[in-house]
C-alpha positions, 0 to 999 in steps of 0.5 A: 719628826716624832712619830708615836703608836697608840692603842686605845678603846675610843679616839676621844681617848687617843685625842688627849694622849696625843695632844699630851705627848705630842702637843697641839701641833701633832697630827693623826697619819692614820687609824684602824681596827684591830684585835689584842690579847686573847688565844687562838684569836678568841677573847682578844678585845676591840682597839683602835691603832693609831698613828701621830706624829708632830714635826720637831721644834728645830725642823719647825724654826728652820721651816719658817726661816726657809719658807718655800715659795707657795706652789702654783696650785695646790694639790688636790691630796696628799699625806697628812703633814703637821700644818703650821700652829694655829697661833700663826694664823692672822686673825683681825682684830674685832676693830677691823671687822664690820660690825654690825646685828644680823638682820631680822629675817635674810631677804631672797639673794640679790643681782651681785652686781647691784652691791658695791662691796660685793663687787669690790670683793670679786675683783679682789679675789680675781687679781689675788688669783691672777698673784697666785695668792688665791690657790683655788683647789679643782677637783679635775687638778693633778699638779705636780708634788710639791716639797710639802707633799715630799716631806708629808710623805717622808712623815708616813714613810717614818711612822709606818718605820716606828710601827715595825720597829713595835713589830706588831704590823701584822694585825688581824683584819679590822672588825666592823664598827657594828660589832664594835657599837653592840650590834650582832652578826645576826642583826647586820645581816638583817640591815644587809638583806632589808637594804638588798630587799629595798635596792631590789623593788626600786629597780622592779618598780623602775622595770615595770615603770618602763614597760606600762602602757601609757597614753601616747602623748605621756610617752615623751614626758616618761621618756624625758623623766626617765633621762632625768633619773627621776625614780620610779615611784616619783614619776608615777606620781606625776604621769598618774595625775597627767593621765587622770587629767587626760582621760577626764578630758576625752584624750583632748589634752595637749602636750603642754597642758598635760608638762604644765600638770607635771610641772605643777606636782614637780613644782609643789613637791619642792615648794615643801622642801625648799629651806632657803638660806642660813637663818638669821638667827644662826649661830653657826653652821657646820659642813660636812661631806664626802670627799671631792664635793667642793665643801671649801669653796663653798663656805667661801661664797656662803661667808662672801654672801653673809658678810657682803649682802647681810653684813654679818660679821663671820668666823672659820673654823676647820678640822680637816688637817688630812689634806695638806692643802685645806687649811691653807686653802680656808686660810686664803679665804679668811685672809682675803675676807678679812675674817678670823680662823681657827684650827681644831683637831679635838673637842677640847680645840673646838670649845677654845675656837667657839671662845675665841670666835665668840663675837663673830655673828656667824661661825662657818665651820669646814670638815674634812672630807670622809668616805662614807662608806667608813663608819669609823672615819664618819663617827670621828665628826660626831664628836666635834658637832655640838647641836643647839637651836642656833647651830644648822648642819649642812649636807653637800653633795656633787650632782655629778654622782649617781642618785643611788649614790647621793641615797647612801651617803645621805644615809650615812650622815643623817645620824648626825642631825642633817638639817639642809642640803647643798648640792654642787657642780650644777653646771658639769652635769644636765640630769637633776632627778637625783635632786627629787630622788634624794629629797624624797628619800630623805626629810632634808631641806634644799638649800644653796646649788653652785654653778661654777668655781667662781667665788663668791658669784657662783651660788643660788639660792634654790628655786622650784621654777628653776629646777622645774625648768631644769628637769623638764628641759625648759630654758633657763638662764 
């Protein structure tokens, strides 16, 4: 193992020393900010440390003659670990991928039953599994380290080794990346009292929401909207115009008429917001998240419904090299889809992928989760999206976080051009407010929702009527 320490002014620039040093196998095993130079702590300039290391060539040839048996699950995280070279990848030819123009215009999801190749493909995915070829990744799955987890963490343990021997651990702590972009102290807490001002009039508006009187028979509606989390300005909104209606009708209206107005409104509001599914004429799509969304899972049931319903011929691509079991994990899939898949850790590789993949008609592209409260780790993904009229990015959320939550993440990614919005794990949670809450927050279209872990079965295409159902307690199957 090679383990090396840079100090940069941008990552773009630690990229291309890497790869110079290291080659295209190294991976980054950890980044931060840090001063140099300067007295006393004054005049020291802004850097970025970082961490790389690649696994040496003899290391590398004995790994692929004792290749391990693949564990029974993947583990859910671990250490970065050099991943296997992209070169290794078993990439189809164009001969054996269906071939075939994208539609004109992408019809409305049907029964995935009704389409035998569909069908074909879930058995498949089903019996592959039931081999253990098909490592599916739960968030709830801690199983047991595994070698690779082993040798990752030998990895960490000898860059933070290369590092002391440096003798230069002992850095001051890192600044904020607002500093670093030119904003000043006085302007972050300008940013930090306008957020804390915001935070403060919705639980004010929420407050006096709860304490209004209403007419008795909006009183179970408010009750059932509040259940929901559906904020304070939202549901006013509504239960304003049912009270309206009430009052202009002489206190005659019933409990349905008066759901039925609120379901209207609820209905309307998402009627503006519904973006549907990838266009067709969409060149490629990028995803990106928090970390623990299900962002992988999902590209699967997407690409499974491009290339099964709209026989679109599909590629991957995927940056999230932290996780030792990501890139396998898009690995099984594109094996068991029979599509191509490329690796990319740079700018640089991002260009040679779109090369690469450029006769497939859709290009999905996986990115590893980021904590968005890091501004630093989310910027790193600035540098490999690169937006055009037939590119569409996608924001995946889980609906099992909080609505405040979802605001603040959205908040975070919205820099980067946030065209639509897939939300996940609709079948762990029975509060779907923070859906409306986060849509009226931000200028986001509502795309895909999962029900389940099942590829490719397990997506829907968004429905008014059936998130109205949802949120008003309605049934539906």
């Amino acid at each position: 193992m090679r383990v090396k320490r840079y100090i940069v002014d941008t990552m773009p620039e630690a990229m291309a020393q890497i790869r110079s040093d290291l080659g295209a196998d190294a991976v980054i095993l950890s980044t931060k900010d840090i001063k140099v130079g300067g007295f006393l702590g004054m005049f020291s300039r802004k850097k970025i440390e970082v961490i790389a290391a690649v696994e040496q060539e003899e290391k590398l040839k004995s790994a692929v003659k004792a290749k391990p048996k693949p564990p029974a699950a993947v583990p859910k995280a671990a250490v970065p670990k050099a991943y296997q070279r992209t070169a290794e990848i078993a990439t189809p030819s164009a001969a054996d991928l269906p071939k075939a123009p994208a539609p004109e215009a992408i019809p409305a999801a049907k029964d995935s039953a009704q389409d035998a190749d569909y069908v074909r493909f879930a058995e498949i995915m089903s019996q592959a599994a039931a081999a253990g070829e098909a490592q599916e990744v739960r968030e709830d799955t801690q199983p047991p380290i595994q070698t690779a987890t082993a040798s990752a963490e030998a990895a960490f343990q000898g860059a933070k080794a290369a590092a002391a021997a440096q003798g230069n651990l002992q850095t001051p702590p890192a600044e904020p990346l607002s500093s670093r972009l030119g904003i000043s102290e006085s302007e972050q807490r300008v940013l930090e009292e306008l957020k804390e001002m915001k935070e403060w009039i919705a639980k004010l508006s929420r407050h006096n929401f709860e304490a209004r009187q209403l007419p008795e028979p909006l009183e179970p509606l408010r009750d059932r909207l509040l259940g929901q989390d559906v904020s304070a300005r939202l549901s006013e909104q509504w239960l304003g115009a049912a009270e309206e209606a009430l009052r202009e009708s002489g206190m005659q209206l019933g409990s349905e008429q008066l759901q039925a107005i609120i379901r209207e409104r609820a209905k309307a509001f998402i009627d503006e917001r519904i973006g549907g599914g990838i266009q067709s004429d969409t060149r490629i799509v990028y995803i990106a998240g928090p970390t623990g969304v299900g962002k992988t899972t999902t590209i699967a049931k997407i690409a499974a419904e491009q290339l099964f319903r709209y026989h679109r011929k599909v590629g991957f691509i995927t940056s999230d090299t932290y996780r030792i079991s990501a890139v396998e994990q898009l690995r099984t899939y594109a094996s068991i889809l029979n599509v191509p898949m490329e690796v990319v850790q740079s700018p640089g590789d991002m260009q040679r992928a779109l090369q690469t993949l450029q006769d497939c008609d859709l290009i999905l592209m996986d990115t590893a989760g980021r904590n968005y409260r890091n501004e630093l780790l989310v910027s790193e993904l600035q540098s490999l999206f690169s937006h055009s009229e037939h590119s569409e990015t996608y924001l995946v959320l889980s609906l099992t976080s909080k609505s405040g939550d979802m605001i603040e993440i959205a908040d975070h990614f919205s820099k980067y051009a946030l065209d639509k919005v897939i939300f996940t794990k609709m079948d762990e949670t029975g509060s779907f407010g923070a859906i409306f809450n986060l849509l009226h927050a931000h200028n986001l279209r509502l795309s895909y929702m999962t029900n389940g872990q099942n590829v490719p079965d397990d997506l829907l295409l968004a429905s008014s009527d059936q998130l109205c159902d949802l949120l008003l307690g309605e049934s539906w199957s």
